[in-house]
C-alpha positions in Angstrom: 16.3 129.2 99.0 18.5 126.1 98.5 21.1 125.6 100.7 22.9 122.4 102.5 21.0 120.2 105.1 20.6 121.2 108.9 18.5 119.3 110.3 19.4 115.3 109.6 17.4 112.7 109.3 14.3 114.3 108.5 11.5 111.1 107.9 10.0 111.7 104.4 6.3 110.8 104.4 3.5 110.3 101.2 1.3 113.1 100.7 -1.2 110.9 99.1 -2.5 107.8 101.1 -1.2 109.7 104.6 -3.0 109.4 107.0 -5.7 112.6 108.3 -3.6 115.9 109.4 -3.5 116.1 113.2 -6.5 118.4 114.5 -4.2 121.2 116.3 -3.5 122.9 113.2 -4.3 126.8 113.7 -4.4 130.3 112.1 -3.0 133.2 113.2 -4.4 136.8 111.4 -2.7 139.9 112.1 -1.8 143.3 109.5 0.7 141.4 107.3 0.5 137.6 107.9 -2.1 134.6 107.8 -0.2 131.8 109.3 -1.2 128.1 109.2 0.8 126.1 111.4 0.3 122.9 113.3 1.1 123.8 117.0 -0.8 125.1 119.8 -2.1 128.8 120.2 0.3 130.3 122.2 3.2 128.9 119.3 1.2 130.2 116.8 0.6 133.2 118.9 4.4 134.4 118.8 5.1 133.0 115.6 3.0 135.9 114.5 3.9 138.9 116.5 7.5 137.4 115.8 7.2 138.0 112.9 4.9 141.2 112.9 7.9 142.7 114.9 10.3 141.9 112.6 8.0 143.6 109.7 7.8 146.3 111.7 11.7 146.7 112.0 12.4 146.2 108.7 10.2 148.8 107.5 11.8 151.5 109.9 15.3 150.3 108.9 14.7 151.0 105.2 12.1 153.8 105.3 9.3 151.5 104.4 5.8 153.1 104.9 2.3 150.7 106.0 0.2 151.1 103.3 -3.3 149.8 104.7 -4.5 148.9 101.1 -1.7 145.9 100.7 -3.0 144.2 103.8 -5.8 142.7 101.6 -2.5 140.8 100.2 -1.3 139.1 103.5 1.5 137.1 103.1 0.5 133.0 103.9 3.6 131.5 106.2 3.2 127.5 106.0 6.0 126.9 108.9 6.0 122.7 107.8 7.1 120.5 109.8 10.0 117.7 109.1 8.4 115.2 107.1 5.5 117.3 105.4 8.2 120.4 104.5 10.3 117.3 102.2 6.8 115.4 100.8 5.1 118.8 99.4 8.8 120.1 97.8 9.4 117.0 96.3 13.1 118.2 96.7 16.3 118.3 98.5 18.8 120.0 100.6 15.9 122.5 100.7 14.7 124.4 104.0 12.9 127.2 102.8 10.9 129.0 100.2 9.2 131.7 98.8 6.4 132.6 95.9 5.7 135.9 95.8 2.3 135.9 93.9 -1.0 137.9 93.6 -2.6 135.3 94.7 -0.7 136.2 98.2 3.0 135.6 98.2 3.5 132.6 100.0 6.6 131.1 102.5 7.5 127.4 103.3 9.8 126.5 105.8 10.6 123.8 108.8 9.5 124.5 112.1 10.8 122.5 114.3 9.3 123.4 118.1 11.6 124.4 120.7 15.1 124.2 118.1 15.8 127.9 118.1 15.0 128.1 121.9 18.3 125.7 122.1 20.0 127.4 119.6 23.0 129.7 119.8 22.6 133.4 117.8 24.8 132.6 114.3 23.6 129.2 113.6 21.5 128.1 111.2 17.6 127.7 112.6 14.3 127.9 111.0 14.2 131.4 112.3 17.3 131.8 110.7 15.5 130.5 107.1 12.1 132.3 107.6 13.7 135.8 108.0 15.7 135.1 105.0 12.7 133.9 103.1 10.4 136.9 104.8 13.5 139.5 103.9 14.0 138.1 100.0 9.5 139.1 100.2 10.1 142.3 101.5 12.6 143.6 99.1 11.2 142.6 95.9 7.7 144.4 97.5 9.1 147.4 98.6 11.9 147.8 96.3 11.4 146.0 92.9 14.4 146.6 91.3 17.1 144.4 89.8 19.7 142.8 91.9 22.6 140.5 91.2 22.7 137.8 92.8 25.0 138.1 95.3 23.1 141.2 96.9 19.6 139.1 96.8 21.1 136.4 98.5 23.2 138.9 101.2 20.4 141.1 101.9 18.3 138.1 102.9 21.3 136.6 104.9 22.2 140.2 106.2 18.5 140.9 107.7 17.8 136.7 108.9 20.5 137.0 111.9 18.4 138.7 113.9 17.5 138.4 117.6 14.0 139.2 119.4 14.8 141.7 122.6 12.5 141.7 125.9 11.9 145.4 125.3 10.6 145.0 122.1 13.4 146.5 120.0 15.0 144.1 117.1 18.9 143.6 116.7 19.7 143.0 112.6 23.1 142.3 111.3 24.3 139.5 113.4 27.4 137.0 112.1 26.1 134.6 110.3 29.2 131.8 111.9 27.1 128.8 109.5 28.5 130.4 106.6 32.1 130.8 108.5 33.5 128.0 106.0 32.6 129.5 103.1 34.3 132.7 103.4 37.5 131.6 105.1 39.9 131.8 102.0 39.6 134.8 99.2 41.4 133.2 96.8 38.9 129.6 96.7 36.6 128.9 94.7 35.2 132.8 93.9 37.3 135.1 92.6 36.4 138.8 92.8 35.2 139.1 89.2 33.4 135.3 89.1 31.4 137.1 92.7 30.0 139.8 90.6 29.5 137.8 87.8 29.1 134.3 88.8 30.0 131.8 85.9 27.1 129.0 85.0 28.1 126.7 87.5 29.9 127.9 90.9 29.6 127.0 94.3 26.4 128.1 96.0 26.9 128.3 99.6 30.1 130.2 98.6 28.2 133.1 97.1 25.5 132.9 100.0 28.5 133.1 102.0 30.6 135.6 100.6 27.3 137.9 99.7 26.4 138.3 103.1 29.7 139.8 103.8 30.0 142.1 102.0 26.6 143.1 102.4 27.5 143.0 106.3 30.6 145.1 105.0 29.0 147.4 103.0 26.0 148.5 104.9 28.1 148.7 108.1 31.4 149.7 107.8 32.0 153.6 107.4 34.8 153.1 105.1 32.8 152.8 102.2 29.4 154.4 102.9 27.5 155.6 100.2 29.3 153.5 97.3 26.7 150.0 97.7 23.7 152.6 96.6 26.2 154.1 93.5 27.3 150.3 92.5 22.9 149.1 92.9 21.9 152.7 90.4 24.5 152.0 87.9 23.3 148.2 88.0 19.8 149.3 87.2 21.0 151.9 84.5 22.0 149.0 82.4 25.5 148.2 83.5 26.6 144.9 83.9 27.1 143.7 87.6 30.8 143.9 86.9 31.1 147.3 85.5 28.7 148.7 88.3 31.3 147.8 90.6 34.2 148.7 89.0 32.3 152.4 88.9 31.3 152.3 92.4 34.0 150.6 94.4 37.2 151.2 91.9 39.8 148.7 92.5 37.8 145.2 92.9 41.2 143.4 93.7 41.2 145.6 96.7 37.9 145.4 97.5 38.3 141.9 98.1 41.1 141.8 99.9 39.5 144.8 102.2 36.7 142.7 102.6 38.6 140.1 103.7 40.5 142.3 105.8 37.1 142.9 107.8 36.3 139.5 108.3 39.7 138.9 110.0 39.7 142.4 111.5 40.5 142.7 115.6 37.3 143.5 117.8 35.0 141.2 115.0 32.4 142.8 112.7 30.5 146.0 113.3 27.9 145.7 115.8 24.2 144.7 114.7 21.8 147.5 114.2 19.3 148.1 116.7 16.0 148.7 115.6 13.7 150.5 118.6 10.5 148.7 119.4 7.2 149.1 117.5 4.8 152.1 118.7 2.4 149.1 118.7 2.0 146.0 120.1 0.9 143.3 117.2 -2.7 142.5 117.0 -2.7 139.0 116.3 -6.0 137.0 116.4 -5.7 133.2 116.4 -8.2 130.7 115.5 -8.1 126.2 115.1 -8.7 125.6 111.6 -12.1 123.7 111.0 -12.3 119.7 111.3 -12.7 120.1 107.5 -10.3 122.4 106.9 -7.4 120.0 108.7 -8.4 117.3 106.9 -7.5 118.8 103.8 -4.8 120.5 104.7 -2.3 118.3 103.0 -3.9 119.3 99.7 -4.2 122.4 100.8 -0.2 123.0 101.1 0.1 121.6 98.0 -2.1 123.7 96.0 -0.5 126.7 97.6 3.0 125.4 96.9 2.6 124.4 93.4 1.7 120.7 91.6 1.7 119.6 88.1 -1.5 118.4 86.7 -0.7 114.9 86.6 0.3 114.8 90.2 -2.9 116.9 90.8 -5.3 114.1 88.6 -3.9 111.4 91.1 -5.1 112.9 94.1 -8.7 114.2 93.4 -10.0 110.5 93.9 -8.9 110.6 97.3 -9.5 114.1 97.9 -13.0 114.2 97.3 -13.3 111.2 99.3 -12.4 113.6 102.2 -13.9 116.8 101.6 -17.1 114.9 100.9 -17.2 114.9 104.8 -17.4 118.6 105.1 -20.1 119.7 102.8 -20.8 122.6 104.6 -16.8 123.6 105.2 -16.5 126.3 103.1 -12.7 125.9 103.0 -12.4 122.6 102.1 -14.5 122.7 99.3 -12.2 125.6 97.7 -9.4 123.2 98.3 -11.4 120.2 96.6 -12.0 122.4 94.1 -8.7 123.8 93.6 -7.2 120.5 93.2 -9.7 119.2 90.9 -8.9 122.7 88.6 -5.4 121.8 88.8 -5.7 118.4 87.6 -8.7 119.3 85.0 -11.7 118.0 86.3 -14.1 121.0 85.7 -17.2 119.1 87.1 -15.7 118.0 90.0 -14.4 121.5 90.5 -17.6 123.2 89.8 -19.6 121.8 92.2 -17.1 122.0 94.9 -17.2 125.8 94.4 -20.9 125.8 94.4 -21.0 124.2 97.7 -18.4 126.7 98.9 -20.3 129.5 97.6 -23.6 128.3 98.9 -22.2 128.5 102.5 -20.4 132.3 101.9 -21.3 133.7 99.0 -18.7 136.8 98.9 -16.2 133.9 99.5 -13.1 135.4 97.2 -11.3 132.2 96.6 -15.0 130.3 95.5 -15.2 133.6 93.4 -11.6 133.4 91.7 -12.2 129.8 91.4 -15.6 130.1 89.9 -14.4 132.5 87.2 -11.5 130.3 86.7 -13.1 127.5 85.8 -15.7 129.2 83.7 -13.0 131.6 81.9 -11.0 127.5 81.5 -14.6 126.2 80.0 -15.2 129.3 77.6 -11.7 128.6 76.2 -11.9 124.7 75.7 -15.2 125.4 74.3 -13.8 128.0 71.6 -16.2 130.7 72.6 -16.0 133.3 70.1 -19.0 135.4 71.5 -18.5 138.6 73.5 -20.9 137.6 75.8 -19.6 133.8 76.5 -16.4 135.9 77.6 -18.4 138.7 79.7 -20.4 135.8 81.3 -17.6 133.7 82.2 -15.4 136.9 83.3 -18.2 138.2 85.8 -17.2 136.3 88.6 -13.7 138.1 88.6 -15.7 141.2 88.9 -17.8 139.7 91.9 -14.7 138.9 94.2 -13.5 142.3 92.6 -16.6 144.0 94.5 -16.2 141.7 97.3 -12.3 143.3 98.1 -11.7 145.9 95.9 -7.8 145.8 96.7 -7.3 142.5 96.2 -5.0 142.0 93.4 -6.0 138.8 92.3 -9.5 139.5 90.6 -7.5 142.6 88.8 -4.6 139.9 87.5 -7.4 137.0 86.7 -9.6 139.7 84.9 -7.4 141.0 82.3 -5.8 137.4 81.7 -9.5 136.7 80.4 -8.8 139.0 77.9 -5.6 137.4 77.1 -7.1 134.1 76.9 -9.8 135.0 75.0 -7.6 136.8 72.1 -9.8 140.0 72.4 -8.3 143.4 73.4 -8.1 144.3 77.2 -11.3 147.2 78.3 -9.6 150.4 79.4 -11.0 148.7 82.6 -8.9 145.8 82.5 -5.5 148.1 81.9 -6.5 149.6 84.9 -6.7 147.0 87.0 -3.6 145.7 85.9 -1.4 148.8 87.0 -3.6 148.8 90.1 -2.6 145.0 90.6 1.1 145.9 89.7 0.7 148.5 92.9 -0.5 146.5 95.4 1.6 143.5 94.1 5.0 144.1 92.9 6.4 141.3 93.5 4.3 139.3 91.3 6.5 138.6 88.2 3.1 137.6 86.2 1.6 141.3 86.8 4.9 142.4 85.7 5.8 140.6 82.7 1.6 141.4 81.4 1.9 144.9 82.2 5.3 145.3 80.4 3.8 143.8 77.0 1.4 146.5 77.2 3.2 148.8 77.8 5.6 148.3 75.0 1.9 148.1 72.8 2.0 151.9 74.2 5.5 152.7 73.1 6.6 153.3 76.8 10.1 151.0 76.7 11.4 153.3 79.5 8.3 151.8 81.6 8.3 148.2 80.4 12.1 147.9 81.0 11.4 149.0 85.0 8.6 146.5 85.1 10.9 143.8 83.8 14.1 144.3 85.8 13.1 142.6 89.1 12.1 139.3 86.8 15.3 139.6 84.5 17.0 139.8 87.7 15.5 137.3 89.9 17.8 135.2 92.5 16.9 131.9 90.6 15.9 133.1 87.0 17.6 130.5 84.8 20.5 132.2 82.5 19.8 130.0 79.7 16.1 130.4 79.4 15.6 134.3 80.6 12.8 135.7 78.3 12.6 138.9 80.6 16.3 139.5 80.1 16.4 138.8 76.6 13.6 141.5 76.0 15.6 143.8 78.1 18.3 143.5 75.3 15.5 144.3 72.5 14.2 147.3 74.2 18.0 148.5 74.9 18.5 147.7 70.9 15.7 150.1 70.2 13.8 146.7 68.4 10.2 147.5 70.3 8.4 145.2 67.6 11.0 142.3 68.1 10.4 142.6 71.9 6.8 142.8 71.6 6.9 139.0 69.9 9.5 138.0 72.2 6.9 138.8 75.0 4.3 137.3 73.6 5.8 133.7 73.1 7.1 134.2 76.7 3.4 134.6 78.0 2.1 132.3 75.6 4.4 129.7 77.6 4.0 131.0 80.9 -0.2 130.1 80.1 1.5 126.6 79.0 2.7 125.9 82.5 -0.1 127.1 85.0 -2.8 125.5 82.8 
């Protein structure tokens, strides 16, 4: 999520060459969440049911069953703070972030102890940002369809101002006052037809802004019920954003100024939702992470969050330097070897898996990371041979054994194939659906599954599959490959969009290589 600076003069410090991570860092477990954050146990203790409760009420507030068999997918919250959050994004006027990934989606923001404690409710806090980040996660997995960007943005604002009863119960739909500024004036800087359609460059914070209003609007206000799920179905059908509305809401000149009527309306907003407590109080376990584990927990973020090989190559040096401490820390040798995959070096990576796996064998990460670099060797090497490829693949079918919902081995398995030029098993296939199930966020399991179905002739199904990726908050409009396939499908052209996928995936390899 990028939006403006709100904490100031936050010290930027060097990943590499820093010195060790502090030795408080701990991990909290519980259904939904693993949460590494450096802070003592009773922080990390209501981070974690703060959360949990807020799963929990978002799930009752949109009809959202538990499925047990997703938990094997918890989502990892990295709550950073200051100086580490800016060194591992490399970025700014950023305060929070989210991957959604088989892997295990993943969230970054700034914790910052004690601010929200001081805070008033409407201002802009890390809870503020992690809700948002948590709530953008939650819709893509529980409804993954395509959204325009104002509604992705307003449903995460909508569902972030959110406040944490005694009893347990959860109040959404709050004001957000931080975006007050932005939606002060209807007739700056957005007009009605540039909201639903926003042109290449507009102003960000004003659509942040202006679609959490009308999301407040919509989803509260009586006066329109029912026409926000009309405008979402025609969206989905095909229709452009613009003509979705103009069939759902009628007059958008209107609907603008009524919107802006409610903002400005005596007696304020309509009241935030109450959401009654939980039936259950969160089980939460929490844990310190090992001396090894902290030390490398630098690298460790940085894997999770995303580095370029180059960046990676620079590091490993260093890295091993550290993890050579720990040759018994399970943990830290995945890390060692995770960085030393990203940046290349197979050897290094190789037997920092084998120590890994010689302290826990069923270890799924030293599993994944074992096929990984086996599957990267086979195809460096050329390996024509079915069984160079079978060989190589088998350790996706270990962790596969070792958590048989785990939607990583499923995605990693039938890549092999990919990367090996040979045609998926029937096995494979079904692993992928299965992965596509317990993961629907993941754009990769989408885009994968998609091209085969389109092999299959099922455009209806490859089109659902690639909505949510067409459609995503900060897909680039000048380099959408999902959304031009859409339009080959939609043309009737299956062979064109077949080719179109293909070169899309074949780049996609390019990048996480």
């Amino acid at each position: 999520m990028k939006i403006r600076h709100f904490l100031n003069g936050l010290a930027v410090i060097t990943l590499v060459g820093a010195g060790p991570a502090r030795a408080d860092w701990m991990e909290a477990r519980s259904a939904h969440l693993v949460i590494d954050i450096d802070a003592d146990e009773a922080v990390a203790r209501d981070y974690a049911v703060k959360l949990e409760r807020y799963d929990a009420a978002l799930r009752l507030l949109y009809g959202v069953a538990d499925d047990p068999t997703r938990r094997v997918n918890p989502v990892r919250i990295y709550p950073l703070k200051e100086g580490l959050f800016e060194s591992v994004c490399d970025c700014v006027g950023w305060v929070g972030f989210q991957n959604p990934s088989a892997a295990g989606s993943t969230i970054f923001t700034i914790y910052k102890a004690k601010f929200d404690e001081k805070a008033k409710q409407g201002d802009q806090t890390p809870q503020a940002v992690l809700l948002h980040e948590y709530a953008h996660r939650f819709m893509y997995a529980s409804f993954p369809l395509a959204y325009p960007r104002w509604y992705s943005e307003g449903f995460a604002e909508f569902n972030a101002n959110a406040a944490f009863e005694p009893s347990g119960a959860v109040d959404i739909g709050f004001p957000a006052n931080y975006r007050a500024w932005s939606i002060r004036n209807q007739y700056e800087e957005l007009t009605v037809r540039e909201f639903f359609e926003p042109p290449d460059y507009y102003p960000v914070d004003t659509l942040y802004g202006r679609g959490w209003l009308m999301t407040h609007y919509l989803t509260l206000d009586p006066a329109r019920k029912g026409q926000l799920a009309v405008y979402l179905a025609e969206f989905n059908k095909g229709k452009s954003s613009l003509d979705a509305a103009q069939i759902a809401f009628g007059d958008l000149n209107k609907l603008y100024r009524d919107l802006f009527d409610y903002r400005a309306r005596k007696g304020g907003l309509a009241k935030p939702l109450r959401i009654p407590p939980a039936k259950h109080v969160p089980d939460v376990s929490v844990a310190p992470l090992s001396p090894g584990a902290v030390a490398m927990m630098p690298y460790h973020i940085r894997i999770a969050w995303g580095m370029p090989s180059k960046r990676a190559k620079d590091m490993v040096k260093e890295a091993s330097r550290i993890a050579g401490a720990y040759p018994k820390d399970a943990r830290a040798q995945v890390d060692l070897a995770g960085l030393a995959f990203i940046a290349d070096d197979l050897d290094t990576a190789d037997a920092a898996v084998d120590r890994a796996l010689a302290v826990d064998p069923d270890n799924r990460d030293a599993l994944l990371r074992k096929g990984q670099i086996a599957v990267r060797r086979a195809s460096q090497a050329k390996a024509t041979t079915p069984a160079e490829w079978t060989a190589a693949r088998a350790w996706y079918l270990k962790a596969n054994k070792a958590e048989p919902d785990a939607s990583l081995p499923l995605l990693l398995y039938y890549q092999s194939f990919v990367t090996a030029k040979q045609t998926p098993s029937k096995g494979a296939v079904l692993g992928l659906k299965r992965a596509e199930v317990l993961t629907p966020e993941d754009g990769q399991i989408r885009m994968l599954l998609a091209r085969r179905l389109i092999d299959e002739g099922d455009a209806k199904g490859a089109r659902y599959l690639l909505q949510p990726v067409a459609f995503s908050p900060h897909a680039r409009e000048d380099d959408n490959a999902a959304r031009k396939v859409i339009g080959l499908i939609d043309a009737g052209n299956l062979a064109d969009a077949g080719k179109a996928m293909d070169d899309a995936i074949a780049e996609d390899a390019k990048k996480t290589k």
